[in-house]
N, C-alpha and C positions, 0 to 999 in steps of 0.2 A: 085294337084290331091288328092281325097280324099284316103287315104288308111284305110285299115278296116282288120285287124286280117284273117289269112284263114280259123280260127275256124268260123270265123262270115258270111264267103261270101254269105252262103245260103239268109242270112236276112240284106244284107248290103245297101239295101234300107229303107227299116223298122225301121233302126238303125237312121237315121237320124233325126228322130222327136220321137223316143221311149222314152216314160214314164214309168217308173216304177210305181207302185200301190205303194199309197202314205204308206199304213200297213206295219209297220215294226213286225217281229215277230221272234222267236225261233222254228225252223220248227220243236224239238222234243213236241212241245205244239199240242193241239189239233186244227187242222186247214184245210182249203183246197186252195187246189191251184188252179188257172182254166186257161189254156193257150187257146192260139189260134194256128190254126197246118197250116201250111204254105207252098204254094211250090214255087220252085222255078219255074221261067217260062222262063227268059232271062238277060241277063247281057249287059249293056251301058258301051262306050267306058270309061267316068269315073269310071269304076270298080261297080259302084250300080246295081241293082239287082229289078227286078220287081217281085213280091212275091204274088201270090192267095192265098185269103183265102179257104179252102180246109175242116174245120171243126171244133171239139175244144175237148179238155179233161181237165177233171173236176179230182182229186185225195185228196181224206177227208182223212188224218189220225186220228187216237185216240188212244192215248197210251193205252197198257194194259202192263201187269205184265213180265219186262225182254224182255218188244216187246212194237208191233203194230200193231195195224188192218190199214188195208186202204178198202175204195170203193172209186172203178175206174169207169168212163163213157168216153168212147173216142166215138166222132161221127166223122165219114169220108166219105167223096165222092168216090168213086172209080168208080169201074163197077157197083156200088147200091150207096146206103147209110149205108155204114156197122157200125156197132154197139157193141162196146164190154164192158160188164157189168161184173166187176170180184169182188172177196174180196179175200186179200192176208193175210195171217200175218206172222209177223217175229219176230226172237229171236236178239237181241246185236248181233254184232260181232266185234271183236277189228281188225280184217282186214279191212274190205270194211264198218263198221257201220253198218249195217242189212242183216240178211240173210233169204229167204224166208224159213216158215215152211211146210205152208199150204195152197192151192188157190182153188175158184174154175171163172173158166170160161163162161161165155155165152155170145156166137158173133153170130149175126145173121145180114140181111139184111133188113131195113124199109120195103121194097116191098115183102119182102117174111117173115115176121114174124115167122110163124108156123115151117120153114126150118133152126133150130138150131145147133150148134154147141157146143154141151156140155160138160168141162173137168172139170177135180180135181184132184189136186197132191198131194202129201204128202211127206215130208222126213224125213226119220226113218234112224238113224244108217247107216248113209254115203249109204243110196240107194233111191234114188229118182222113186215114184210109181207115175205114170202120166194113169188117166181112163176117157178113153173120147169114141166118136162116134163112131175111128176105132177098140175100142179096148183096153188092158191095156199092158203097156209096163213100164218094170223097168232099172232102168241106174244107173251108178255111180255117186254119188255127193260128190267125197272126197276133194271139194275144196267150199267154201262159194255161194250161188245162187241168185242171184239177178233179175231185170228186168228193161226196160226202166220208168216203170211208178213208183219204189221204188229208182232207185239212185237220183232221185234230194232231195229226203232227206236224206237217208243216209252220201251222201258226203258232204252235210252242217256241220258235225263234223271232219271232216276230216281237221286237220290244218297242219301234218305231211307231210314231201313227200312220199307218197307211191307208190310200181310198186308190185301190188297183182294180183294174180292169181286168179279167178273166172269163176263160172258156169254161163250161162246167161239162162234164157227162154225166149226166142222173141215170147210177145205177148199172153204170157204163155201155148203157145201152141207146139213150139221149142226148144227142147232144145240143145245148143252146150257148149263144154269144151273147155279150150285150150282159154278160155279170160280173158284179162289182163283191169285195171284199173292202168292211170299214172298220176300224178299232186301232189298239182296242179302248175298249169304254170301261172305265172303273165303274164298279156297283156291290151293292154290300146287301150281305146273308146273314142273317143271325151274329151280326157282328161282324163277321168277318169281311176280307177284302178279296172281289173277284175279277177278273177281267174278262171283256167279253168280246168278241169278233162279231160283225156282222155281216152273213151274205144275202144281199139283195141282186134284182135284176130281173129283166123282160122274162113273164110265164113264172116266175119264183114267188114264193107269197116266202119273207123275210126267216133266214136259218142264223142260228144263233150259238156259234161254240163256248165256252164258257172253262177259264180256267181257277183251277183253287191256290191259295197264294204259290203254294210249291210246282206252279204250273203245272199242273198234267189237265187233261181237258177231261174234267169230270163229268159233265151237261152238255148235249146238243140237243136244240130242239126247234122242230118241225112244226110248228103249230099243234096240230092235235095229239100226234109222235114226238116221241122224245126218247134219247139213250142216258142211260144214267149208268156211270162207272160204277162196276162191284170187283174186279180184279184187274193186278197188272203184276207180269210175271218177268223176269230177266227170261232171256232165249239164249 
């Protein structure tokens, strides 16, 4: 029987002929990553996993001064074709490796273009300023702030065992406290040797980055979603 990691189960069909992108690189260099976003759909009595493709997101960083900038492009199926176009930047952080400063947001639907979703946050002196569509609303940030689309590089430095406390903004439009980042945890693939992060935390049902031995964060996965690396390009 094949077995496969429970970090992996979302993409344990996928796993079986996955190629990693032959680029090897240091994710704090200038570069992008471009996954494929996955769902899961059904599971065979051998434990494999039949996985649709569902969309893809693209994520450039470029270093700048004590940080980074990123642009993010996630495209996804849903009830539309939804769209989220952001720029993030972040300062070091000796906790979790990056901590967001400043984003801003625009998610919209392919079919309805003109019908935007506008935001922008900022954080100043442990209070996080979040202004968008409904409104502006301020909150406490007295713990490091990250998101889905900045930990697969930040925790490519991470060689230490860490159990840190963090801010998450899901999708840079949520924000929840009370999240924890754990690893990493060794676990092995077809042989090989992986390491994995885990983030847990109040409202989270457990997210899981996953790097291949030359570190790049090949797998994240969401429970039923999951991104699987297919490119990574020098900028």
């Amino acid at each position: 029987m094949n077995i496969i990691p429970a970090e992996l189960n979302a993409i344990a069909g996928q796993l079986q002929n996955y190629d990693a992108p032959t680029q090897t690189i240091q994710l704090d260099s200038n570069c992008k990553l471009t996954y494929e976003v996955l769902q899961w759909t059904s599971t065979h009595p051998d434990g494999l996993t039949d996985d649709r493709p569902i969309g893809t997101v693209e994520i450039s960083r470029s270093n700048k001064e004590n940080g980074a900038e990123y642009q993010i492009v996630e495209k996804r199926n849903g009830g539309g074709r939804e769209i989220y176009e952001a720029t993030v930047t972040t300062a070091r952080d000796e906790c979790i490796g990056e901590s967001i400063q400043n984003w801003k947001l625009d998610w919209y639907q392919a079919e309805t273009p003109d019908k935007r979703l506008l935001i922008n946050g900022t954080v100043r002196d442990a209070t996080l300023e979040i202004n968008g569509t409904a409104g502006k609303k301020h909150l406490s940030a007295d713990t490091p702030i990250s998101c889905q689309w900045i930990l697969p590089f930040a925790l490519a430095n991470q060689t230490t065992q860490m159990d840190e406390a963090f801010t998450t903004i899901d999708e840079l439009t949520y924000c929840k406290t009370g999240q924890f980042l754990h690893g990493p945890e060794q676990i092995e693939v077809r042989g090989q040797s992986f390491l994995s992060f885990r983030h847990t935390g109040y409202g989270t049902l457990p997210i899981h980055y996953v790097f291949d031995p030359q570190i790049r964060p090949v797998f994240v996965t969401f429970t039923l979603l999951s991104w699987i690396l297919r490119d990574i390009e020098l900028i």
